[in-house]
C-alpha positions, -999 to +999 in steps of 0.1 A: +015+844-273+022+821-240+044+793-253+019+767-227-008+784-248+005+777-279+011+739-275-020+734-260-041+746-294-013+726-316-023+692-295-058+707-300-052+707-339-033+673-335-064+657-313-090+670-344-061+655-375-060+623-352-097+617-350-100+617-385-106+651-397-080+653-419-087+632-449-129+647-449-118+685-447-092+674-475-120+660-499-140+689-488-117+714-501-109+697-537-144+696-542-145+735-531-115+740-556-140+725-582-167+748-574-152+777-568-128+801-584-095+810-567-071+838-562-038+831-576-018+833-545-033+804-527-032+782-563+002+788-557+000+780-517-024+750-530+004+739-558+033+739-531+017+718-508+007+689-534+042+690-545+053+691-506+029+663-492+039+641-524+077+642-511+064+631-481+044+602-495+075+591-518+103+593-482+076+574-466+071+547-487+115+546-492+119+544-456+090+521-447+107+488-432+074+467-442+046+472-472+020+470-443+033+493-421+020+521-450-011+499-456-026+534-455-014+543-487-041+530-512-063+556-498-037+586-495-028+577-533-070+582-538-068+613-524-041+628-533-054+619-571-083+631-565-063+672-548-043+670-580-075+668-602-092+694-583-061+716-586-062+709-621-095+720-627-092+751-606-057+762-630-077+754-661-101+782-648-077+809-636-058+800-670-088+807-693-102+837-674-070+855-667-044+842-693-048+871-713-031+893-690+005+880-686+022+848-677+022+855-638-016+858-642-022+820-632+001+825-604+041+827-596+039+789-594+028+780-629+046+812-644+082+796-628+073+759-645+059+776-678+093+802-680+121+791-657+118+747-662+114+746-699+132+786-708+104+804-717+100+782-750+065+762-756+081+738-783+103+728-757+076+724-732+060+701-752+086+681-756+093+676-721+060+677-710+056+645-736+086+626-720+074+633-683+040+614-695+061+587-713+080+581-683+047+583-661+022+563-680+042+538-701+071+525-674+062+539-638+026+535-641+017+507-661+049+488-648+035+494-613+001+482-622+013+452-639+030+440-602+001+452-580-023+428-606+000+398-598+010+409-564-028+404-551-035+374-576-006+356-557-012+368-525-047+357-526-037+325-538-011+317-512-035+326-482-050+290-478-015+280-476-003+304-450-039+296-432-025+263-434+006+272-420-002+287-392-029+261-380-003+237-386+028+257-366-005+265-335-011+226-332+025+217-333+030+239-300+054+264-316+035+292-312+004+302-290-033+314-297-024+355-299+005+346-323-017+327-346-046+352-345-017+375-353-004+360-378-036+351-392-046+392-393-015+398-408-022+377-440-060+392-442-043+424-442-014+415-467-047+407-489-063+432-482-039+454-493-024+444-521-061+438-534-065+476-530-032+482-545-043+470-579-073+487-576-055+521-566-032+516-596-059+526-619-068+561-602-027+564-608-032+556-649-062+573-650-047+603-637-015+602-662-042+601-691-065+630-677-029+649-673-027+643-715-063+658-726-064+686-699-030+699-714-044+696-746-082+707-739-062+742-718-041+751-756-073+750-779-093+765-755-067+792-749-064+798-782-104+804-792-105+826-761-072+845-764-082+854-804-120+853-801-127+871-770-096+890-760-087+901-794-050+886-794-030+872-821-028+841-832+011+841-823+010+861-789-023+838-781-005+805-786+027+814-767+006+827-735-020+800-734+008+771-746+033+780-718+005+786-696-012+749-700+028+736-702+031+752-668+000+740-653+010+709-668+043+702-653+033+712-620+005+684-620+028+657-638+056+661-613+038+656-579+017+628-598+055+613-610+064+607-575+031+590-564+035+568-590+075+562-580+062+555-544+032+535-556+060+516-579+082+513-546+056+500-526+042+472-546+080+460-554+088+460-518+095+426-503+075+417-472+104+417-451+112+437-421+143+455-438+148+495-446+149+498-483+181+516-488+201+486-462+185+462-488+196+472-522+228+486-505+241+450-488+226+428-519+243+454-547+273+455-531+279+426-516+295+413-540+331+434-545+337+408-579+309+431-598+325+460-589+360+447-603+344+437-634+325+473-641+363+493-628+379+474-654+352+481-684+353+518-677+388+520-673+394+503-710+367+520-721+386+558-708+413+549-724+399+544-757+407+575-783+374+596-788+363+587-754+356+609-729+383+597-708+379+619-675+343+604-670+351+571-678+382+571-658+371+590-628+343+564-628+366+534-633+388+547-607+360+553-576+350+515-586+379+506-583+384+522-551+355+507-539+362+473-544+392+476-526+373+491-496+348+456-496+375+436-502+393+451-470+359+450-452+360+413-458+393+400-446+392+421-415+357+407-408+375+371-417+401+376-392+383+393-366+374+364-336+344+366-324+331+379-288+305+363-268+280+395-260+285+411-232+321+399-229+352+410-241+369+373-243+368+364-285+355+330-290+373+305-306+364+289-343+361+254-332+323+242-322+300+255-294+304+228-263+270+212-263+245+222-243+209+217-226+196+235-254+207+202-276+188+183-261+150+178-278+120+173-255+101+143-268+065+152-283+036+143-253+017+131-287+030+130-325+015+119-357+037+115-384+028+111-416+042+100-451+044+124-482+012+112-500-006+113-467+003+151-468-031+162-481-048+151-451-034+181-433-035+204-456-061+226-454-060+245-491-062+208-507-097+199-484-078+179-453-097+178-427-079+160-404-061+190-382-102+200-372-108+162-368-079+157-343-088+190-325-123+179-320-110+148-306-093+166-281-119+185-272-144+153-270-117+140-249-108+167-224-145+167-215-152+131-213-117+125-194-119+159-173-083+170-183-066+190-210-054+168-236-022+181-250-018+191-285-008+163-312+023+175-332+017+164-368+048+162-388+059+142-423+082+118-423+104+105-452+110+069-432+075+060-433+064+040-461+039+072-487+008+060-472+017+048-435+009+068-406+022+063-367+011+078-338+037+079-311+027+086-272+061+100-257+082+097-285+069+059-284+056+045-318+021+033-300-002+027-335+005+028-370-012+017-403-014+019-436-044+042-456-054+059-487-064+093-489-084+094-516-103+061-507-125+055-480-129+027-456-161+004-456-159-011-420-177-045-416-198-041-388-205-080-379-230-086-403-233-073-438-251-089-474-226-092-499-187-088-502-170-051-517-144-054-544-111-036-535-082-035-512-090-054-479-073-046-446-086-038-411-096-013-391-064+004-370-087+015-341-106-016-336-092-043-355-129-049-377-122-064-412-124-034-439-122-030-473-106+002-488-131+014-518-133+039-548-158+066-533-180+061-560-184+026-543-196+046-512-237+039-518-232+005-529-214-002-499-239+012-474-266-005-488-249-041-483-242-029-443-207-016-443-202+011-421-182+036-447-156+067-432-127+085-449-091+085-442-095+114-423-120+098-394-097+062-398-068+084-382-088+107-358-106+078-345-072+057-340-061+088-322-093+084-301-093+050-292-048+052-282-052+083-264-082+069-248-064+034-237-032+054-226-052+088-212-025+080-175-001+090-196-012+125-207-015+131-173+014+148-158+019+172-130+019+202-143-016+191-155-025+182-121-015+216-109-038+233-135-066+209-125-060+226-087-060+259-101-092+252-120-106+237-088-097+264-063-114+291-082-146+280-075-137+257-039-105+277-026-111+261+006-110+224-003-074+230-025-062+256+002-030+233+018-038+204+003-007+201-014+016+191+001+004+191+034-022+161+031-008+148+000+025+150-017+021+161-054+034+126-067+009+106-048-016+127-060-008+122-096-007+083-089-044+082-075-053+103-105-035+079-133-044+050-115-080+062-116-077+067-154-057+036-160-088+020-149-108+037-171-125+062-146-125+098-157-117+129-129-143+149-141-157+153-106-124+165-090-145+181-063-154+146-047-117+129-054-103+157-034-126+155-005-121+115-006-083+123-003-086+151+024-104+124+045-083+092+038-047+109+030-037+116+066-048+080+071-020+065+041-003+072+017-004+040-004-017+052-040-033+022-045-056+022-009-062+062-018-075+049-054-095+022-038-111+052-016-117+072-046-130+042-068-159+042-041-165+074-039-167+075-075-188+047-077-224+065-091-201+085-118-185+048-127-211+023-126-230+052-150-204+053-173-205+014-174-245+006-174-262+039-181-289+051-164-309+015-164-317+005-128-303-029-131-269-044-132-259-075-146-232-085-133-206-118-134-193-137-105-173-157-084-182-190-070-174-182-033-148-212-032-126-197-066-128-165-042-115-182-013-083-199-032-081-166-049-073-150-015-054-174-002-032-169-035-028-136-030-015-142+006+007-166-005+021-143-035+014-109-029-006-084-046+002-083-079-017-121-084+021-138-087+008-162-061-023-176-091-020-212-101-012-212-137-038-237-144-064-220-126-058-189-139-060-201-177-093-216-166-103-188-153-092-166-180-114-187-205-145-186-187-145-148-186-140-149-218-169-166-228-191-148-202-179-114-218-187-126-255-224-138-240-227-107-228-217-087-256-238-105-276-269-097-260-259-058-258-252-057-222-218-046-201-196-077-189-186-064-153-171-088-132-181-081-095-161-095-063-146-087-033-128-052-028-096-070-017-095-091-049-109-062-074-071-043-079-055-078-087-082-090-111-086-058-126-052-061-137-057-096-147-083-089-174-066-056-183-048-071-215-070-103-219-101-095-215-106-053-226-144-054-228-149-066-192-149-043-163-143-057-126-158-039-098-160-044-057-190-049-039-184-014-024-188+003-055-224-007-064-249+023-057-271+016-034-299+028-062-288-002-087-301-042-083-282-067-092-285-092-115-261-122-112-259-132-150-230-161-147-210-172-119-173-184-126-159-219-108-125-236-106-135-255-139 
């Protein structure tokens, strides 16, 4: 036959195996071997190939690096139970029907087990026959059990952990979204299979005791059929039908001793990515002292009279010699410099100069923790503060218009146990002190009655709190506390910081991310924008000023075409965020007042604006020029207008000129946080205004 021929119908035969063919046409024919009678020659084919594909099972599961790199072996043990059965059941009939006529009348295969293994006698084959299923049931089998029962009971009960893990190691930034969902598959599957492990166990037991009462169903029946129907002796009737059923025996228990022995080497494996035979090599003989020890037993023990003192001294001496090699191995590996790879210069013993690599990056955003705080972010004891902060982030990236970066939640042993601090590059920004298993009833501004417990305030907003017992929880409500867990104190102090400090998540690799985003959908507009009409840096500016003022840069699509107009024009950040401001001044006026038609707005008397300016020309921009006097004045009337208007539920915006708005804005930054200062330029055109108090000198 053409040798291209050939290999095209074995890849044929491969393609049908690899589709899945295999395993069906396998069940297929045990359940034939059921069924139908069989010739003795392909019992004997049938008999090889159990013993055959069982070797193969027992060197794959040896030389598998990882338990779930064989995680088909559950189901290969279920079938291969279930051949051996069939095959079983298929020698019990050729045994019965054709017994009679000699020992090779089950087949050469039996007859070699049932003469050659066990000589010829049955008393023997009993015997051995008994220790095979000692050896199989009591120690392989039920040993193997035992660890596949506890194997999965652990396993499942680490999984929240390792869950927890993971989620932990994804929002600390040390690994990405495939190597979590990775990771994440590989503990399902480590579940998974040592679930069906334990379950595959018991086809293994079963099997060992079906092995027992077919041996021993195959002898009585022989011998009622030899004597009754084929006239035999009682002595030539038990020796054919005992070696027979010892044969068919033997041949059964010995493939279904090395499942077991894989199945045993499996389930004992550690999940490491290490070759069996480098494992118990390097950890049995790592240790040359062990070796020492057993040279020197033997070696007293050959020289003992009545010992067999070749064995025991042969023995003693390869231990001996063995140790010696180690030993050797040892001091040469001791001596031996080291080389730097890929060069042949050895490296010297003393320390590694220090390097870049040393040096840590500081975390964009951290949240450390103290140990009784721990449970907060741990999943598998109900924390639910990893989801809270990530929905946080997500709140945030689409209010702000920018990615938020990840918060890196570690514990620290420095922190008092229930003190918390949330650190904006590698700055300690927040911190507080909470309770996880209290909650927090927030006074509100007006509640009906006070709350026994711990009092303190709340971290993101400064309201008085009490901390209470959560069967306290209805009782507070109903007296007008506002009442949230340990979990929402933190998120919600994450909020409010990363909020108040959003300029300084904004970096440029961000910006450059924001551009991509842009130019998929307006190529055109980002298309030589940087740095041909705006340097990167500047560009970052207008966007961190814009957010240190409390606009977000959702609508990139207009900041961009503000900066393609004005940039060739200057580039002072502060003028291009002046531009932007007015450009942005629908989106900022509706972030500020809503949808409501009208504005109510605060003032300046036209002469406090007139000093104002001549202040600024006297002192620059930055307001150095301000009277001290007039500026505390000033100061506490704003004050007073904000609270007025917070009190009535309305925004406090300060409106005024667009040369004084960047100076006053800064002014009332700090002070005054509730009140927002705009120019006359960046009032819609759609909104009235409605002058609600006008500010003087006094």
């Amino acid at each position: 036959m053409d040798k291209t021929l050939m290999l095209t119908r074995l890849k044929g035969y491969r393609g049908w195996l690899s589709k899945g063919l295999g395993t069906p046409l396998m069940v297929l024919a045990a359940l034939g071997m059921v069924v139908l009678p069989m010739p003795a020659f392909l019992l004997d084919m049938l008999f090889s190939f159990n013993i055959a594909l069982s070797m193969v099972v027992l060197l794959v599961a040896i030389y598998t690096r990882r338990p779930l790199e064989f995680a088909a072996f559950p189901t290969v043990l279920l079938v291969t139970t279930l051949l051996r059965l069939a095959l079983n059941v298929a020698s019990t009939r050729i045994v019965l029907l054709e017994g009679h006529n000699g020992p090779d009348a089950a087949g050469h295969v039996i007859e070699a087990f049932g003469s050659v293994v066990i000589g010829g006698n049955y008393a023997v084959g009993i015997i051995v026959f008994a220790i095979l299923m000692i050896i199989n049931f009591v120690v392989v089998t039920k040993g193997a059990g035992r660890i596949s029962e506890v194997s999965a009971r652990f396993t499942l009960d680490a999984m929240p952990g390792k869950q927890m893990a993971i989620d932990a190691d994804l929002n600390a930034g040390l690994i990405n979204q495939e190597e979590a969902k990775k990771r994440r598959q590989d503990v399902t599957s480590e579940a998974d299979f040592y679930g069906s492990m334990d379950g595959a166990s018991k086809f293994v037991k079963g099997d060992a005791v079906a092995g027992i009462m077919i041996l021993f169903i195959n002898i009585i029946g022989g011998f009622i059929i030899g004597m009754m129907q084929h006239g035999l002796s009682f002595g030539d009737s038990a020796r054919l039908y005992t070696l027979l059923s010892i044969g068919d025996g033997l041949v059964a228990q010995i493939p279904s001793l090395l499942l077991s022995i894989a199945a045993a080497i499996i389930v004992t494996r550690q999940n490491t990515d290490q070759d069996m035979g480098q494992a118990v090599l390097g950890q049995l003989f790592s240790n040359p002292r062990s070796l020492i020890i057993s040279a020197a037993i033997l070696l007293v023990m050959g020289i003992v009279p009545g010992m067999p003192h070749f064995a025991f001294l042969s023995l003693g001496a390869v231990a001996a010699g063995l140790a010696w090699w180690l030993l050797t191995l040892e001091k040469r590996r001791a001596a031996k410099p080291k080389k730097v790879e890929g060069s042949d210069q050895p490296v010297s013993q003393e320390p590694r100069e220090l390097s870049w690599d040393d040096v840590m990056p500081v975390d964009i955003i951290g949240l450390e923790v103290g140990y009784q705080l721990i449970p907060l972010v741990d999943r598998s004891q109900g924390g639910e503060l990893l989801n809270r902060i990530k929905g946080v982030r997500k709140k945030l990236s689409q209010d702000l218009g920018f990615l938020v970066p990840a918060v890196h939640i570690r514990d620290n042993l420095d922190l008092a146990p229930n003190q918390y601090r949330i650190t904006l590059m590698g700055v300690s920004t927040g911190e507080a002190q909470i309770y996880h298993d209290k909650e927090m009833a927030i006074n509100p501004g007006q509640v009906f009655g006070t709350l026994p417990g711990t009092p303190t305030r709340d971290p993101a907003f400064g309201l008085d709190a009490v901390w209470i017992s959560r069967d306290q929880v209805s009782h507070a409500q109903t007296l007008g506390y506002t009442v949230v867990d340990a979990a929402t104190v933190v998120a919600t102090h994450v909020s409010q910081l990363l909020s108040n400090h959003a300029a300084l998540l904004l970096g440029h690799d961000e910006v450059q991310q924001l551009l991509d985003l842009v130019a998929k959908h307006q190529a055109k507009l980002v298309d030589g924008l940087v740095p041909e009409v705006i340097s990167m840096g500047n560009l970052v500016k207008v966007l961190q000023n814009l957010l240190t003022e409390g606009v977000p840069i959702r609508d990139m699509r207009t900041i961009l075409q503000t900066l393609v107009e004005y940039a060739p024009r200057t580039q002072d950040p502060e003028v291009l965020t002046a531009a932007c401001r007015i450009a942005l001044r629908r989106l900022i006026v509706q972030e500020i007042a809503g949808t409501e038609p009208e504005l109510p707005v605060i003032t300046l008397v036209p002469e406090l604006e007139r000093i104002l300016h001549q202040s600024l020309q006297a002192g620059g921009n930055e307001g150095a020029g301000i009277e001290p006097g007039l500026a505390e004045r000033m100061q506490r009337s704003l004050v007073e207008a904000t609270q007025r208007q917070e009190l009535e539920g309305q925004p406090a915006v300060l409106l005024t000129s667009g040369i004084l708005r960047n100076t006053l804005a800064k002014f009332v930054k700090n002070a005054i946080p509730g009140l927002r200062v705009l120019s006359y330029q960046e009032v819609p055109d759609d909104k009235q205004i409605r002058i609600v108090s006008a500010i003087g000198q006094n």
